[in-house]
C-alpha positions as CSV (number, residue, x, y, z in Angstrom):
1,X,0.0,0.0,0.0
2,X,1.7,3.9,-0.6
3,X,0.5,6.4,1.1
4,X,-0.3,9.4,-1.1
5,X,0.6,12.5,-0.5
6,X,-0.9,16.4,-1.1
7,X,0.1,17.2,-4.8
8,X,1.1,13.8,-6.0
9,X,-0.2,12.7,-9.5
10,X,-3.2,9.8,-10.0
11,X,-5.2,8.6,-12.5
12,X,-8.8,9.3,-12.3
13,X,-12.0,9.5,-13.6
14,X,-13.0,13.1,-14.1
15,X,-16.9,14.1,-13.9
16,X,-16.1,17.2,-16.1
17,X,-14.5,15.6,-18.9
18,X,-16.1,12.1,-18.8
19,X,-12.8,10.0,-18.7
20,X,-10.1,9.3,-17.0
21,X,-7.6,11.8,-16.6
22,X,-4.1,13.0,-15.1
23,X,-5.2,14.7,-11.4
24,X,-3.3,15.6,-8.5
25,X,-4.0,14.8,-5.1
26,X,-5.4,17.7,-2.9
27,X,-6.8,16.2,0.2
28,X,-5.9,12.9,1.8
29,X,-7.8,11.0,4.8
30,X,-6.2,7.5,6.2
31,X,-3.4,8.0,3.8
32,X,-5.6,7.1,1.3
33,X,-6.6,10.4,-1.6
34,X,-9.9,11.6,-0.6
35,X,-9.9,14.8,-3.2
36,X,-8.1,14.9,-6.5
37,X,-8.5,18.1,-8.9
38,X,-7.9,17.0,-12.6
39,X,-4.9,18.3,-14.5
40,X,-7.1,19.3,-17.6
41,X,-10.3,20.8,-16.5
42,X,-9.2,21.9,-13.1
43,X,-11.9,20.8,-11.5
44,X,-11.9,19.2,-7.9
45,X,-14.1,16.5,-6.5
46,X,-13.9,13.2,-4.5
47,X,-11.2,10.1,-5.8
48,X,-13.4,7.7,-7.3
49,X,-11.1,5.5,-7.9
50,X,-10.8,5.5,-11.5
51,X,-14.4,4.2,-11.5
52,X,-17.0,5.7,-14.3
53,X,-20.2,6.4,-13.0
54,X,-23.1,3.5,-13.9
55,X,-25.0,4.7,-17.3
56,X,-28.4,6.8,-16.8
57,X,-31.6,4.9,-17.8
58,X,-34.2,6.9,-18.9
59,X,-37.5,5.3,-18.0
60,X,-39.5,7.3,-20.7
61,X,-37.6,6.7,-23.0
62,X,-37.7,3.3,-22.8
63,X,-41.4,3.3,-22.3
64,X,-41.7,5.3,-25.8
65,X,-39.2,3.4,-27.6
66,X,-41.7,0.2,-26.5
67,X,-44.7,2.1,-27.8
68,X,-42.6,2.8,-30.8
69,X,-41.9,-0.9,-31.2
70,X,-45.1,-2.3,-30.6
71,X,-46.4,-0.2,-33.5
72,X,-44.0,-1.2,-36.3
73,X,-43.5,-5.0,-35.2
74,X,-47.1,-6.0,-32.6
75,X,-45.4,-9.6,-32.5
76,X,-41.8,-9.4,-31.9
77,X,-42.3,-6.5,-29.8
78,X,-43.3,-8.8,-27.3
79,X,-41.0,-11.5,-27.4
80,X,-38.3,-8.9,-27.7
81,X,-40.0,-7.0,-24.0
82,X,-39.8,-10.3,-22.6
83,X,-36.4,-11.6,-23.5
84,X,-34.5,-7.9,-22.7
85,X,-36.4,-6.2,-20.3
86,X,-32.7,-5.6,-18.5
87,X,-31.3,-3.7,-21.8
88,X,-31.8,-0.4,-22.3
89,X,-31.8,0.5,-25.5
90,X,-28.7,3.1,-26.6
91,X,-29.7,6.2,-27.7
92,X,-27.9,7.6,-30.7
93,X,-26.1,10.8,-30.2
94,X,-28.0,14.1,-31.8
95,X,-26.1,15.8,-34.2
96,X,-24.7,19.2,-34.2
97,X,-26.7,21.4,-36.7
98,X,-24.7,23.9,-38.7
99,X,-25.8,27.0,-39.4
């Protein structure tokens, strides 16, 4: 185990930038980091670990995509709510409009 100490480099999963990133250590509790502040974004919050967050599942939008689904297929619609009901279906990212 090595004991960390104030200003010392770690890898990180930063919440601004969505990723894991260069930060440096800027409060430690037990000898263990307790707040990191990323290199890149310089933004501070609690050592996660290098651990992402777990995904966001919209509930509506799984409800709609079902209604959606039901409409163009009746019969597969309900084999397929039956088999996944775990998945969530991905949604695609929008696209940027240019003007």
């Amino acid at each position: 185990m090595s004991d960390y100490r104030l200003g010392d480099d770690i890898d990180d999963f930063c919440v601004r930038c969505k990723r894991v990133m260069n930060h440096s250590v800027v409060s430690v509790v037990n000898s263990e980091p307790a707040k990191v502040r990323c290199r890149t974004c310089h933004s501070d919050h609690d050592y996660r670990h290098e651990q992402a967050p777990p995904p966001k599942v919209d509930l509506r939008k799984q409800a709609l995509f079902g209604e959606v689904l039901k409409k163009v297929d009746p019969d597969s619609a309900a084999v397929e709510a039956a088999a996944g009901a775990e998945t969530a279906p991905k949604a695609k990212p929008k696209a940027k409009s240019k003007k």
